[in-house]
ZAKE-309445 format. One record per atom (N, C-alpha, C, O): residue number from 1; residue in one letter; y, z, x. Coordinates in steps of 0.001 Angstrom, whole numbers. Atoms other than C-alpha are relative to their C-alpha. Example, Ala and Ser with C-alpha at 12.3 -4.5 7.8 and 13.67 -1.06 7.14 Angstrom:
2
[kolmar 1,'A',[-1190,0,890]]
[kolmar 1,'A',[-4500,7800,12300]]
[kolmar 1,'A',[1200,0,900]]
[kolmar 1,'A',[1181,665,1936]]
[kolmar 2,'S',[-1190,-60,-820]]
[kolmar 2,'S',[-1060,7140,13670]]
[kolmar 2,'S',[1090,730,-770]]
[kolmar 2,'S',[2198,899,-261]]
This chain:
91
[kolmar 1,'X',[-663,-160,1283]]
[kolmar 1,'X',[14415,21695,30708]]
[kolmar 1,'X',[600,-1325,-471]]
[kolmar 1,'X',[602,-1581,-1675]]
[kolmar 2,'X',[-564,1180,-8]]
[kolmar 2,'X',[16111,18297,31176]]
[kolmar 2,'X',[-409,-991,-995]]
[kolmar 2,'X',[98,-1669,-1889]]
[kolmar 3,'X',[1176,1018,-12]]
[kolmar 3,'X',[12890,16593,30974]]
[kolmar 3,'X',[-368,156,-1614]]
[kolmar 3,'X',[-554,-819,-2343]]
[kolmar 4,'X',[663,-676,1401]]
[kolmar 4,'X',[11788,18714,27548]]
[kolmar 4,'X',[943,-838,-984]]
[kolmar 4,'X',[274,-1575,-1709]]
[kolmar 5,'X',[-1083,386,718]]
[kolmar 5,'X',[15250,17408,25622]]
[kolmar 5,'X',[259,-1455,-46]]
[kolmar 5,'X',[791,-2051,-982]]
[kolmar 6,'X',[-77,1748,16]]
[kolmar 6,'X',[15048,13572,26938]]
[kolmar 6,'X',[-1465,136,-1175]]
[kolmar 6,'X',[-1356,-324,-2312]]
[kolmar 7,'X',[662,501,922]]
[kolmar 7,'X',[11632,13876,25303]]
[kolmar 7,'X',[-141,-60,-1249]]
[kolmar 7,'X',[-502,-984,-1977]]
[kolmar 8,'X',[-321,-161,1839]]
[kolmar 8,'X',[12289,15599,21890]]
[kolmar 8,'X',[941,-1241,-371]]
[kolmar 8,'X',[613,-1913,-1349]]
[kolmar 9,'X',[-1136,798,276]]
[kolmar 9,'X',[15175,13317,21748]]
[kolmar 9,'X',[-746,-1519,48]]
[kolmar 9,'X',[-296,-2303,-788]]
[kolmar 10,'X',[685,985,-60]]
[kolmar 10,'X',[12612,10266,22765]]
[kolmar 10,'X',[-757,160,-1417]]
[kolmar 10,'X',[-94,-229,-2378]]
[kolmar 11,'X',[296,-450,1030]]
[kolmar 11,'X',[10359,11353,20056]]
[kolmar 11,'X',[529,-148,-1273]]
[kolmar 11,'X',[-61,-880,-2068]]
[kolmar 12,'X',[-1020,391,1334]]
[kolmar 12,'X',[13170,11530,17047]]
[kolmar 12,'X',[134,-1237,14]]
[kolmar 12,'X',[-93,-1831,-1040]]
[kolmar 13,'X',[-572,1132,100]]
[kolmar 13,'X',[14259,8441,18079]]
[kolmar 13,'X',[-1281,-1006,-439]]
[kolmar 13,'X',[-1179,-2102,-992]]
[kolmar 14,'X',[1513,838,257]]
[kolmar 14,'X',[10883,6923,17575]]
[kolmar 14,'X',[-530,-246,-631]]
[kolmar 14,'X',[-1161,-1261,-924]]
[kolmar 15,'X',[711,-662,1676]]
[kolmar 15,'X',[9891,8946,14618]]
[kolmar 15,'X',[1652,-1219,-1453]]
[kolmar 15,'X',[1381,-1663,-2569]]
[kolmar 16,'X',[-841,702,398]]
[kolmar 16,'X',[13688,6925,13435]]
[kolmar 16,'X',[408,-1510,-526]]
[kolmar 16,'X',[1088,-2056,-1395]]
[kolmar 17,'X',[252,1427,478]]
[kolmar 17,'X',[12672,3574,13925]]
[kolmar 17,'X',[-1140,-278,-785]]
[kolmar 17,'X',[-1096,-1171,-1632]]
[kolmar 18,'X',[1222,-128,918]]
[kolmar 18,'X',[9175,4176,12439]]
[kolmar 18,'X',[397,28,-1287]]
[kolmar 18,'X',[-260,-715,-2016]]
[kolmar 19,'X',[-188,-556,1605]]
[kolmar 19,'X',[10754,5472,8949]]
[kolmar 19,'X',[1056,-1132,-537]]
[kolmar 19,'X',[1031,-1555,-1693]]
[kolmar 20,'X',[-1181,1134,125]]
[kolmar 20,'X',[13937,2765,9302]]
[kolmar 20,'X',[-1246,-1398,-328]]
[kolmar 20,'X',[-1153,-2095,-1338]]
[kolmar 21,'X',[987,1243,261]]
[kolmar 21,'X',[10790,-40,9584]]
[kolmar 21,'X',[-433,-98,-646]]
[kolmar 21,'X',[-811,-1231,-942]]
[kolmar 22,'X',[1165,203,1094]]
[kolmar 22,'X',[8837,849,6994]]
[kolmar 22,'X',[105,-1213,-1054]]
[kolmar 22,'X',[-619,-2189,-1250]]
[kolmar 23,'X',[-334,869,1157]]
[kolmar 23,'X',[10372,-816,4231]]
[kolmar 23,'X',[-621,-1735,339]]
[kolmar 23,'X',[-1228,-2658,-203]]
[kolmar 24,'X',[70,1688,-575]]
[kolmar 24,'X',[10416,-3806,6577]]
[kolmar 24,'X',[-1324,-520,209]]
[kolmar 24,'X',[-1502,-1723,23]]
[kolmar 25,'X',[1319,257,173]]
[kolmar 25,'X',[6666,-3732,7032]]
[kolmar 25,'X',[-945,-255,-1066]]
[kolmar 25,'X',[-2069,-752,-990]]
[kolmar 26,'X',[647,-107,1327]]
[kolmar 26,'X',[5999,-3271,3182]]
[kolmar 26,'X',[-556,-1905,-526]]
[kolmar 26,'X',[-1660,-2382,-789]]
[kolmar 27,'X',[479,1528,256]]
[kolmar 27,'X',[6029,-7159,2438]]
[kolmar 27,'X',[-1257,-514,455]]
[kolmar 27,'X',[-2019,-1238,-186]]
[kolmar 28,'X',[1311,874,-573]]
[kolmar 28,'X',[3310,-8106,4640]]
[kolmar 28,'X',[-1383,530,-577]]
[kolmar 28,'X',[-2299,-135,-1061]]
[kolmar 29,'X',[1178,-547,1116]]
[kolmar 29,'X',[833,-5773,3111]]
[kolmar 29,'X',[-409,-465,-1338]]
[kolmar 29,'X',[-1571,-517,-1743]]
[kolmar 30,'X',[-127,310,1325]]
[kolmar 30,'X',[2085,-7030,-489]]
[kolmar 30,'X',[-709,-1471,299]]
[kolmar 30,'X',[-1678,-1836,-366]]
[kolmar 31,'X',[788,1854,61]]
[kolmar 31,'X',[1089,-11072,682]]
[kolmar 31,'X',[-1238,286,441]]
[kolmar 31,'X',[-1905,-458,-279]]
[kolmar 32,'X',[1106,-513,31]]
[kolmar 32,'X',[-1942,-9763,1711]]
[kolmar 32,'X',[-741,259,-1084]]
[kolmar 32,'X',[-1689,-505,-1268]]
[kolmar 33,'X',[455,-431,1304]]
[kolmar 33,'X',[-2999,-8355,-1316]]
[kolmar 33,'X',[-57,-1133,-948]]
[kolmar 33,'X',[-1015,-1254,-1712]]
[kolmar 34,'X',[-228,682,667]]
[kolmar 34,'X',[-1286,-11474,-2902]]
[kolmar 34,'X',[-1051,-718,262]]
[kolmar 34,'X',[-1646,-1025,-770]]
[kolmar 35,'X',[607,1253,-121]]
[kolmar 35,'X',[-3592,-13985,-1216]]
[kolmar 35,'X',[-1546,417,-180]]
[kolmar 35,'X',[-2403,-467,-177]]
[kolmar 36,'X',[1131,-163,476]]
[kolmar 36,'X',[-6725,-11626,-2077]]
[kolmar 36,'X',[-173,-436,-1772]]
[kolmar 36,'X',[-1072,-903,-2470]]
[kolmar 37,'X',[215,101,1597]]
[kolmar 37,'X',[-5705,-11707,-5656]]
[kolmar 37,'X',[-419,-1608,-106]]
[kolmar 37,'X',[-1355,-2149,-695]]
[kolmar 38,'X',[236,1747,57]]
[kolmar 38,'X',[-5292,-15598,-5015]]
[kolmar 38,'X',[-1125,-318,78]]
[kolmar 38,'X',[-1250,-1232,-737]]
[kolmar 39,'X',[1101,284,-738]]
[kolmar 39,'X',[-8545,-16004,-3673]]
[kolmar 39,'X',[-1073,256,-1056]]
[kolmar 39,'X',[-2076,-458,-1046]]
[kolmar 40,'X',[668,-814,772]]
[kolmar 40,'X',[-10146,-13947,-6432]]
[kolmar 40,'X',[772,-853,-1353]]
[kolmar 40,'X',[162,-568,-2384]]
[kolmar 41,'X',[-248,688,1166]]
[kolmar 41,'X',[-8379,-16104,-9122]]
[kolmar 41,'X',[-485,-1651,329]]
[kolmar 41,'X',[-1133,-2401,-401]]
[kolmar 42,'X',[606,1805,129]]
[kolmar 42,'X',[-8858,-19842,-7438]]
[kolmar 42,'X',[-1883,-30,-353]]
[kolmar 42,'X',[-2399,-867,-1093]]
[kolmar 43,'X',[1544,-278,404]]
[kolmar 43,'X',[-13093,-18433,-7435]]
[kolmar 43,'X',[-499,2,-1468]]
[kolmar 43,'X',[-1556,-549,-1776]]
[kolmar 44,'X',[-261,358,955]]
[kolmar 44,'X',[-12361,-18012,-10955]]
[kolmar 44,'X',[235,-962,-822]]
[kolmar 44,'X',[-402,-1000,-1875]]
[kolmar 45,'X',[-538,1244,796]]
[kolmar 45,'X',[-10530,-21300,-12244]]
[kolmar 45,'X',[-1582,-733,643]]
[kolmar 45,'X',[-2157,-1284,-296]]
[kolmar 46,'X',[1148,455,-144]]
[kolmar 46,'X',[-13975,-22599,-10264]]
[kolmar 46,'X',[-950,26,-1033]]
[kolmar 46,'X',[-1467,-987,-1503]]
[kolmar 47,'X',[1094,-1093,253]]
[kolmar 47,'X',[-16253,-20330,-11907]]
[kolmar 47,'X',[110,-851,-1881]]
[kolmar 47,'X',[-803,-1179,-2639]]
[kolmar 48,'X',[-621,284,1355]]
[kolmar 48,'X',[-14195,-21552,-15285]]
[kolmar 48,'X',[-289,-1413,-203]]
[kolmar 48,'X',[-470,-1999,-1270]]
[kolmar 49,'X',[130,1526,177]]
[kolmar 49,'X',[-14627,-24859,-14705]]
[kolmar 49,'X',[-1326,-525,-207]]
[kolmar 49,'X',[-1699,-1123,-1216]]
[kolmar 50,'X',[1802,-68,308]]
[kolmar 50,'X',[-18556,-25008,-14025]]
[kolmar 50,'X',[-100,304,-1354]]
[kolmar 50,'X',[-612,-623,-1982]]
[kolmar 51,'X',[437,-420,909]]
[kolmar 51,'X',[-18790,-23327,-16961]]
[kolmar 51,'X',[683,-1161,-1207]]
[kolmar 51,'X',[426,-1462,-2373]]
[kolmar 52,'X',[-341,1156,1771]]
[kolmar 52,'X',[-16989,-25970,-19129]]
[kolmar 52,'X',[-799,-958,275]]
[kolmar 52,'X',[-912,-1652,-735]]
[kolmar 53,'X',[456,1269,-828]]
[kolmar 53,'X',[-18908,-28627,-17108]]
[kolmar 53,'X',[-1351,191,-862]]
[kolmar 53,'X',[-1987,-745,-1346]]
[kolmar 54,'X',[2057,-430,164]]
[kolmar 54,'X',[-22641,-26680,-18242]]
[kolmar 54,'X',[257,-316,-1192]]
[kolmar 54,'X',[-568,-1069,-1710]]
[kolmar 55,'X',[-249,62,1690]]
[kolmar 55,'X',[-20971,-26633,-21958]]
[kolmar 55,'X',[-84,-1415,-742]]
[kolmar 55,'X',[-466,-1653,-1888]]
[kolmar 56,'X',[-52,1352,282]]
[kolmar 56,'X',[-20508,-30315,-21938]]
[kolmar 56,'X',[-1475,-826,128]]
[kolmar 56,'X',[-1905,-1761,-547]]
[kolmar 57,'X',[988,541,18]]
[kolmar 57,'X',[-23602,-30911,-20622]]
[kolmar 57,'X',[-1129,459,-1424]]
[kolmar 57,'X',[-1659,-393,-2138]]
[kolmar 58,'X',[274,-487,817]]
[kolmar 58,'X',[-25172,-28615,-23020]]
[kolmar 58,'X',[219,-900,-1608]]
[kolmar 58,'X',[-747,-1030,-2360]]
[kolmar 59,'X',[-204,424,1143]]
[kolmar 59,'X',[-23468,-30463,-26103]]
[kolmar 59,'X',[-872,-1503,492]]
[kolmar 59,'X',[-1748,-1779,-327]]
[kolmar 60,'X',[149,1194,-327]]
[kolmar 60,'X',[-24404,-34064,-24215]]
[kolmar 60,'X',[-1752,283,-673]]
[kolmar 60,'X',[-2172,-210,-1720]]
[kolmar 61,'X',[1135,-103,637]]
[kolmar 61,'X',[-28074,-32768,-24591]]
[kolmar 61,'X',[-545,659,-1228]]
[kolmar 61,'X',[-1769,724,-1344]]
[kolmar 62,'X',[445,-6,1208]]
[kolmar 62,'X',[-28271,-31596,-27977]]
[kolmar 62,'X',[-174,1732,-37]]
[kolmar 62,'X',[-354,2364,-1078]]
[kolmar 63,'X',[38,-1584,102]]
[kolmar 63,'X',[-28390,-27691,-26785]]
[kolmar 63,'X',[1230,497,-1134]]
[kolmar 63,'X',[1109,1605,-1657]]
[kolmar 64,'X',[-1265,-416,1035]]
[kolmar 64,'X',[-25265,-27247,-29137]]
[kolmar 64,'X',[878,-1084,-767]]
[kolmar 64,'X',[1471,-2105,-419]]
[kolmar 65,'X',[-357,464,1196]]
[kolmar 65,'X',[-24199,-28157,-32224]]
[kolmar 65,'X',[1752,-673,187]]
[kolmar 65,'X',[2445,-156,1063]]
[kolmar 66,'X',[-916,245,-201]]
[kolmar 66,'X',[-21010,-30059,-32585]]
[kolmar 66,'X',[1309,1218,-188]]
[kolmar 66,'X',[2279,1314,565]]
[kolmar 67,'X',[-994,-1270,263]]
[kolmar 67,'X',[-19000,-26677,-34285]]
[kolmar 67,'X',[-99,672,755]]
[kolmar 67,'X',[960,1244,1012]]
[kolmar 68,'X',[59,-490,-715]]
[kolmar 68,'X',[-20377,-25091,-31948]]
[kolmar 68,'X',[672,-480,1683]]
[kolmar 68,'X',[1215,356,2406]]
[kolmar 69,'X',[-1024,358,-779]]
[kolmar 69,'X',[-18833,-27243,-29127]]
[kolmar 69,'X',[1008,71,249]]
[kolmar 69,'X',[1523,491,1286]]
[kolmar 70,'X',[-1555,-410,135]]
[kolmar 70,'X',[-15674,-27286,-30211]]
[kolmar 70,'X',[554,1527,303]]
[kolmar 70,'X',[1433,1924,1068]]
[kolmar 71,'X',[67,-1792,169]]
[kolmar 71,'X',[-15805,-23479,-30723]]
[kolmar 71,'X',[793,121,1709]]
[kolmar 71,'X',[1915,196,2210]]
[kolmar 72,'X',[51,-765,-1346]]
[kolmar 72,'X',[-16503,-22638,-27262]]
[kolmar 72,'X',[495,-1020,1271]]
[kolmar 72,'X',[323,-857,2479]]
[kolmar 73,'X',[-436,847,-1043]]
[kolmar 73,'X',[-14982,-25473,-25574]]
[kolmar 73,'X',[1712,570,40]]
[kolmar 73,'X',[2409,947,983]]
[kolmar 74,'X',[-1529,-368,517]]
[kolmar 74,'X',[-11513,-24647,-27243]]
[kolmar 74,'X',[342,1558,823]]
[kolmar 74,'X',[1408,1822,1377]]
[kolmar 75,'X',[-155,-1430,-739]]
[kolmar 75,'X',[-12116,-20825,-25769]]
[kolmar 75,'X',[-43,-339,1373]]
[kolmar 75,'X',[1005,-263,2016]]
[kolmar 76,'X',[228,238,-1224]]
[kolmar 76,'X',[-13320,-21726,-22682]]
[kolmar 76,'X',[1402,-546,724]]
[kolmar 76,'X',[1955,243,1491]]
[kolmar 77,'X',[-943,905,-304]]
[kolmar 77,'X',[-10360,-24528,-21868]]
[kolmar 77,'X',[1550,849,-166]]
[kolmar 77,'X',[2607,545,387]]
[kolmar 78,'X',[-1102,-1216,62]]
[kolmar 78,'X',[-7962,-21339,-23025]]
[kolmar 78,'X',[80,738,934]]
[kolmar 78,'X',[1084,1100,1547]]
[kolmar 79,'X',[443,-1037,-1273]]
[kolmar 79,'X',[-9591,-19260,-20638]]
[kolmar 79,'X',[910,-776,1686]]
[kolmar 79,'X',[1736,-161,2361]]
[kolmar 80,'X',[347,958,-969]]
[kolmar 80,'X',[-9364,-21952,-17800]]
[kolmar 80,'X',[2021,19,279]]
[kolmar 80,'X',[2488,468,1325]]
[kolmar 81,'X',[-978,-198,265]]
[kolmar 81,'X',[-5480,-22286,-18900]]
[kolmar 81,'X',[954,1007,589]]
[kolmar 81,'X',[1957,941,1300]]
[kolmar 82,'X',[-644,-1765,-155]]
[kolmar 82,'X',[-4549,-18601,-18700]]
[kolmar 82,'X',[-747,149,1748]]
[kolmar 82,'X',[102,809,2347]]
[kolmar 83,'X',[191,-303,-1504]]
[kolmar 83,'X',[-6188,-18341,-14840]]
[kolmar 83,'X',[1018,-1001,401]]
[kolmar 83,'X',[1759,-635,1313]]
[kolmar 84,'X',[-925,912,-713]]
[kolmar 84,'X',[-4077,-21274,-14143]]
[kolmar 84,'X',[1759,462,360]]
[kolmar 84,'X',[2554,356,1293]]
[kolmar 85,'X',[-1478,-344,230]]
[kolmar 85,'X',[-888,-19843,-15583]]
[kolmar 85,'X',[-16,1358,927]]
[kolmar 85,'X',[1131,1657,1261]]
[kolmar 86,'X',[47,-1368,-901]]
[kolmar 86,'X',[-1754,-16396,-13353]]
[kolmar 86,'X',[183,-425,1653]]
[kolmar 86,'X',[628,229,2596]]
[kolmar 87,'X',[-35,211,-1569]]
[kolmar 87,'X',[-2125,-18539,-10217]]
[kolmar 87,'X',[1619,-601,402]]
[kolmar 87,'X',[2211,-261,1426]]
[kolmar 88,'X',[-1232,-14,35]]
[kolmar 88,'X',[1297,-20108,-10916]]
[kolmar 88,'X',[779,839,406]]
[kolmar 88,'X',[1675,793,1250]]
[kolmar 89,'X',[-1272,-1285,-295]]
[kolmar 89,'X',[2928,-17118,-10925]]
[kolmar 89,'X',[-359,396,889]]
[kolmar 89,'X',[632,738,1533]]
[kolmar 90,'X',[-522,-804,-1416]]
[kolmar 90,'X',[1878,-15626,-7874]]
[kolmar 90,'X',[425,-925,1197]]
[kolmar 90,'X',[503,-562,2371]]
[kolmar 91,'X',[-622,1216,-1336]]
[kolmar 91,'X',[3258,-19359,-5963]]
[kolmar 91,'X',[1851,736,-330]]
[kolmar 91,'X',[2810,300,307]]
């Protein structure tokens, strides 16, 4: 009977620190997540960059018009911008 009451009592106490920890475990999951998002935005500012790189080349060889350069350089270089300002914020 002794034995039955140390263990329930082992048990609670167990089930006590488990539910008391949680909170304390929550962070590490969250930087986790953070450094996928990271990972998934620096692939991006890449991805963003090539693509202004092809645009330039593109205008260099005559594939696009000067209005048309500007155009889509001005979007692009916005784009490129706004991933930057997202990676900021999650430092």
């Amino acid at each position: 009977m002794v034995v039955l009451v140390i263990a329930v009592i082992a048990l609670l106490l167990a089930f006590l620190v488990w539910f008391v920890g949680a909170p304390l475990r929550k962070p590490a999951r969250l930087e986790q997540g953070g450094d996928d998002e990271r990972r998934a935005l620096e692939a991006a500012r890449a991805a963003k960059y090539a693509e202004i790189r092809d645009t330039e080349l593109d205008y260099r060889t005559g594939k696009l018009s000067d209005e048309d350069f500007r155009a889509l350089n001005r979007q692009l270089r916005a784009e490129a911008v706004e991933i930057l300002r997202l990676i900021d914020e999650l430092r």
